[in-house]
C-alpha positions in Angstrom: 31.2 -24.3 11.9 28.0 -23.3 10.3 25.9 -25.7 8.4 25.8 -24.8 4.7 22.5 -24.5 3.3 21.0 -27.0 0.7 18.8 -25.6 -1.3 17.6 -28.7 -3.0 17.1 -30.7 0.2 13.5 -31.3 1.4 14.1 -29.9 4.8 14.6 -26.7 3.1 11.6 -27.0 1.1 10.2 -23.3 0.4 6.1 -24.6 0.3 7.2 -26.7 3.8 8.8 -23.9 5.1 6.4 -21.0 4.4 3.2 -23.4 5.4 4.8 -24.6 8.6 5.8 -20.9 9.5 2.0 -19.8 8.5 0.5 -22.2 11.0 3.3 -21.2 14.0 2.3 -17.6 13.4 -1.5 -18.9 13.1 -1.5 -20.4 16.6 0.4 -17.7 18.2 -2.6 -14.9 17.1 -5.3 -17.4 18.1 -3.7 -17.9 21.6 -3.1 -14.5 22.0 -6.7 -13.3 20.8 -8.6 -16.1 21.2 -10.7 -14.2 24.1 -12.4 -12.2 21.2 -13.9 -15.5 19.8 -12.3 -14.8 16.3 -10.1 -16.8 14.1 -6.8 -15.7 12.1 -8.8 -16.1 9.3 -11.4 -14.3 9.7 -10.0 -11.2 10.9 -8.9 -9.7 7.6 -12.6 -10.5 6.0 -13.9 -8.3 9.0 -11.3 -5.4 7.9 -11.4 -5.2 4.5 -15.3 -5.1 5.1 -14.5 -2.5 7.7 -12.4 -0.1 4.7 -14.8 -1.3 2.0 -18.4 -1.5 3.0 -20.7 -3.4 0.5 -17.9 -5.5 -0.8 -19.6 -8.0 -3.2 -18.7 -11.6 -3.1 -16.2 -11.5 -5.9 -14.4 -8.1 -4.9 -13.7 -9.4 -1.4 -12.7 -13.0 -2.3 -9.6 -10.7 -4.9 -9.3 -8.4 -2.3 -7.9 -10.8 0.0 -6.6 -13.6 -2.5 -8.8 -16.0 -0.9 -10.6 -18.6 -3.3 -14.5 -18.4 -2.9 -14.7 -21.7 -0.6 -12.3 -20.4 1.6 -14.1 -17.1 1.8 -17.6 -18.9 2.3 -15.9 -21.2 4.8 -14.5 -18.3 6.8 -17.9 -16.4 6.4 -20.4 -18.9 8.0 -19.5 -18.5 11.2 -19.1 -14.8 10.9 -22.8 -14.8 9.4 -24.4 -17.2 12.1 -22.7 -15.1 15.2 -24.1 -12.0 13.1 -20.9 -9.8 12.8 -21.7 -10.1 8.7 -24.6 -9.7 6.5 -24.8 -11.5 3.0 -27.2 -9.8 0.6 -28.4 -11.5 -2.6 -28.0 -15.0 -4.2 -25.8 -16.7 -5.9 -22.3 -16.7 -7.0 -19.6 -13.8 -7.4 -20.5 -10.5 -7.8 -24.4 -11.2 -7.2 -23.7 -11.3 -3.2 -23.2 -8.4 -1.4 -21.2 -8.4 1.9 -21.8 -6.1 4.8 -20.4 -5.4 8.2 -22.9 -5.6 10.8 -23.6 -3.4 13.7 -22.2 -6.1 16.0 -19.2 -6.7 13.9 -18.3 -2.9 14.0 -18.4 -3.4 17.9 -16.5 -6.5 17.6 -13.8 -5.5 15.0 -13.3 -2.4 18.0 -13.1 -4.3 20.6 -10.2 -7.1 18.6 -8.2 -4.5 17.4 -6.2 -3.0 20.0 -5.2 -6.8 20.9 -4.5 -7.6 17.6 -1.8 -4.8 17.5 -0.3 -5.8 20.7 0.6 -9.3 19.4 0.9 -7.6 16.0 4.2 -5.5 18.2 5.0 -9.0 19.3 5.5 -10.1 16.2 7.4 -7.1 14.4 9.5 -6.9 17.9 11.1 -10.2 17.4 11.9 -10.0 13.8 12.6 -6.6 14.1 10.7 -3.7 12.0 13.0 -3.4 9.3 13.9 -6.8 8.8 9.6 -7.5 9.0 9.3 -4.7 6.1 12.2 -6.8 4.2 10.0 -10.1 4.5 7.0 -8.7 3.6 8.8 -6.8 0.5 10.4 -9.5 -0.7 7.3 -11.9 0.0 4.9 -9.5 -1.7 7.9 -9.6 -4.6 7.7 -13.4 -5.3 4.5 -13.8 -5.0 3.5 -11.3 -7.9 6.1 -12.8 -9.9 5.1 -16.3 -9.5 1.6 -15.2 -10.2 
């Protein structure tokens, strides 16, 4: 007999839930990519840099729905290795981002990996069922916005 499911029980918390399912997927793309020397969360900073080149500080952190000390958390290391360059000083849209050279290369040289666990992924949920999640993830989180 299935289990019916509680909705107002803790072990079916939706913040648990999501969280705990965003750190299994986290490890999994760090295990499978960790030879490239870049973290889950700093991937997407290197792409959106990538599609939009000269990104200011402000633009990027919207872009990607990432506060600012999240984006200048995930950016140090990105800036020390130099795969980004910060120009300017100060706060929001008075930094401008670039992607290095080296970052180019480096985005290149991730990206054909990143699609291969990316297939992983969509292969074990399945691609429509993926497209459902996203859709109806993308959905709650503009209405809870």
């Amino acid at each position: 007999m299935a289990k019916e499911l509680n909705l107002n029980s803790m072990e079916n918390c939706v913040c648990f839930n999501l969280r705990w399912v965003s750190r299994a997927m986290s490890q999994f793309f760090v295990s499978e990519l960790s030879q490239h020397g870049l973290l889950p969360t700093q991937t997407p900073i290197l792409g959106a840099l990538a599609a939009k080149p000269e990104a200011n500080m402000a633009e990027l952190s919207e872009w990607l729905g990432m506060d600012r000390t999240t984006l200048v958390r995930n950016l140090r290391p990105l800036e020390r290795d130099g795969l980004v360059k910060s120009m300017g000083k100060g706060r929001g849209h008075k930094v401008s981002l670039s992607l290095t050279i080296k970052g180019r290369v480096a985005l290149q040289k991730f990206l054909p990996d990143w699609q291969i666990a990316q297939q992983k992924v969509i292969k074990t949920l399945g691609k429509e069922r993926w497209t459902e999640i996203l859709r109806d993830l993308e959905r709650a989180a503009l209405a809870l916005n």
